[in-house]
N, C-alpha and C positions, 0 to 999 in steps of 0.2 A: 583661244579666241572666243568671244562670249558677244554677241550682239543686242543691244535694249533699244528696240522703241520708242520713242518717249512721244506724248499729246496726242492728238484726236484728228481738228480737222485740218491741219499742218504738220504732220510727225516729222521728227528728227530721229534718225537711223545714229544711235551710237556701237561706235565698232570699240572694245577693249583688247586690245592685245598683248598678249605675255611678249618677254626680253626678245628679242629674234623673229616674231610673227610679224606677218605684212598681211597687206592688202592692194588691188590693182582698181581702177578707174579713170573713166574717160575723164582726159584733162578738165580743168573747169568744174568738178561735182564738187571738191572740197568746200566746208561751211566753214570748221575751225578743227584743230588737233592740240595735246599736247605738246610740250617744248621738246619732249624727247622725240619725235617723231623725224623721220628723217625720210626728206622726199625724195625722188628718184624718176627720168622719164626713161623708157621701155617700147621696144616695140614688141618684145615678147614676152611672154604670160606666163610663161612656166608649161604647160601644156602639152601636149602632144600637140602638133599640128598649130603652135603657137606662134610660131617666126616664121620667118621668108618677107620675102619681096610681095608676093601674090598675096597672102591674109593682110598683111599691112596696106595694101592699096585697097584690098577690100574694103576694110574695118574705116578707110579715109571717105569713101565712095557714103560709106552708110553712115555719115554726118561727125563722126567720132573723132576725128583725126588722127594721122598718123601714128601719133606716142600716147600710149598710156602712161597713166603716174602710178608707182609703186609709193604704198607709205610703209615705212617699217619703224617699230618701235628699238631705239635703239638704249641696252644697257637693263632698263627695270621698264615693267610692264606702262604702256602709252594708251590715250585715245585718239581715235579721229572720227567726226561727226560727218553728215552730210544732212542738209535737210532738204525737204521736197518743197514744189518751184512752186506748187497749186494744189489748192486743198483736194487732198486723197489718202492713199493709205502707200505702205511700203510694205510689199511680200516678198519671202524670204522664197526660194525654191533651188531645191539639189536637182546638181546635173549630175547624169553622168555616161561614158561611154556610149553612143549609140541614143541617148535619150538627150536631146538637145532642144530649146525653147526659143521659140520666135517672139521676139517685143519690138513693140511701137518705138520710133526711131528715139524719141529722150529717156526710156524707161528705165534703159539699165545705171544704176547707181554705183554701186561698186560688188566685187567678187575677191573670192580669194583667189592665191595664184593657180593657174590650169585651165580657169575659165578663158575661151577663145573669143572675143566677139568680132564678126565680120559681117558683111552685108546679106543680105537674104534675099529684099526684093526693092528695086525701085521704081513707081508707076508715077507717068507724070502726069496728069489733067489739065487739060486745056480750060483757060481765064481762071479767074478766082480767086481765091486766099490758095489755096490749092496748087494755083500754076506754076510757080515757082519753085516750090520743094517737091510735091508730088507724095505719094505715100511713098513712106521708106519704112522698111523692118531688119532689124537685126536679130542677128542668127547669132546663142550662145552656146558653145559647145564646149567639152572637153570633160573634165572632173574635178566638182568642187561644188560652191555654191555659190549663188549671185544673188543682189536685191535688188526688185523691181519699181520704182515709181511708177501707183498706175492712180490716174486724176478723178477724183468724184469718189461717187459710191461704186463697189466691185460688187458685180454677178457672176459666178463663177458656173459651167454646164460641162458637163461629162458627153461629148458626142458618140455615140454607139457608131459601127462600124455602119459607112454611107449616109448618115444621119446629117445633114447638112442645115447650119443657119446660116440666113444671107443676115448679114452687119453692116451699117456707116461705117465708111474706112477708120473716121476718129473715134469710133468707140471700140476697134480693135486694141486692145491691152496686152496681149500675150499669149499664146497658144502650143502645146504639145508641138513637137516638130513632126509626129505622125499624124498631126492633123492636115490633109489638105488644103492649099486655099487657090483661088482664081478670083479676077478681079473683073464682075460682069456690070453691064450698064443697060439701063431700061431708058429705051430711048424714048422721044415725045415728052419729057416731064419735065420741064423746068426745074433747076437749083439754084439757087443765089450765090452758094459755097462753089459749087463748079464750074460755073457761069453756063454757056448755055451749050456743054457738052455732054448732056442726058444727067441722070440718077446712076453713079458708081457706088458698088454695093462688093463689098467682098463675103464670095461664097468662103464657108468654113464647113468641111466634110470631115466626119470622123473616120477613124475612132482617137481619142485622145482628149484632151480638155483642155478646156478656152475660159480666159477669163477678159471681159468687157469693163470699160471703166463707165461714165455716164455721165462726164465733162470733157469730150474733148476742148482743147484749145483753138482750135476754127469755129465750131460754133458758138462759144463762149466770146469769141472777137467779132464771130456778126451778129450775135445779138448787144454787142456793145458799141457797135458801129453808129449805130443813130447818134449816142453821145460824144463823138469823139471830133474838135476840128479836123476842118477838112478845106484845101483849097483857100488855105490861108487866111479866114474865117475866124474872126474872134471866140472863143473860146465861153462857155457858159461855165462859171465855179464848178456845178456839177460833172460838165465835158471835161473841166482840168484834171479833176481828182479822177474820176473816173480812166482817163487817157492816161496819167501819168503812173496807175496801177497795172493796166495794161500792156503801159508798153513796155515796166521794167519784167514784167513776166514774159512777154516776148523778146528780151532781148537777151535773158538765161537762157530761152529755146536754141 
């Protein structure tokens, strides 16, 4: 199994794999595959701790739905592509036993078989872009490796043991599972994104490392919100093109 990258500020993640090798992801990631490729829905990973009733309703909770898709290259070596929804990058990182990775609820792309994904954390915030979904994180564990979609430009920090940075919930990307987090609010301060249920900030305490992306998808929706019909409001050419980029990016979300 051999993985390539390909462009800059849109990558497509190509998977090659030899006769017999597969790969797992949440339903919906595929972009295209070879003709040999043969699909398959799953609810388990291959993994230790990868079936049951309880990970599956997890993994459903944390936006992913119940079944994963197995692709397997069936006869002489196949590809399957995915590409990413909003311009960022795609990081590759090994799991394994006891070292397990926490990602922002769209991150995870695909893995090979063993990776576990199930839910981690669900917080919901009152009004906003926010009210609705709330932050969600998913937990990868198991043994193998997974690739991450993370949006914008990537900061990556190594937190030493108690070393804590507070983050915007949308620019959390990914973090060590030894990383601790809590989900604290500075109250008095107005937010437009959380309507008017304070400033939520997630604390991230080490030791382990965290990586940040620098576009979430909420803030990039309310700084595009002035151009967007609204209220059934004829539309300005710029509102159209602008909304109709918009909202096929939210509707891959």
């Amino acid at each position: 199994m051999q993985d390539v990258i390909k462009g800059s500020t849109m990558p497509v993640l190509e998977m090659q794999l030899a006769a017999g090798e597969s790969i797992i992801s949440m339903h919906g990631e595929l972009s295209w595959m070879s003709a040999n490729i043969q699909m398959s829905q799953t609810t388990n990973t291959g993994g230790p701790g990868g079936g049951g009733l309880f990970n599956t309703l997890k993994r459903a909770v944390s936006g992913g739905g119940i079944f994963l898709t197995q692709y397997q290259a069936q006869g002489s070596p196949g590809l399957v592509a995915f590409a990413s929804k909003v311009p960022g990058h795609i990081v590759p990182v090994d799991i394994v036993q006891g070292r397990g990775v926490l990602v922002h609820r769209h991150g995870w792309l695909c893995g090979t078989p063993g990776i576990t994904p199930t839910v981690a954390l669900q917080q919901s915030f009152r009004g906003g872009l926010w009210g609705g979904e709330g932050f969600v994180l998913q937990r990868l564990h198991g043994q193998g490796r997974a690739w991450i979609e993370l949006s914008g430009e990537l900061c990556q920090y190594r937190l030493a043991p108690g070393q804590t940075m507070l983050v915007h919930p949308g620019h959390v990307g990914m973090f060590d599972e030894s990383v601790q987090f809590t989900i604290t609010r500075v109250p008095g301060i107005a937010n437009k994104i959380f309507g008017g249920d304070g400033y939520h900030l997630v604390a991230l305490t080490g030791p382990g490392q965290i990586w940040l992306q620098s576009m979430p998808l909420s803030s990039l929706a309310h700084a595009l919100e002035p151009y967007l019909a609204r209220d059934g409001a004829a539309a300005t050419a710029e509102g159209v093109g602008i909304g109709g980029i918009v909202g096929g990016m939210l509707r891959n979300q």
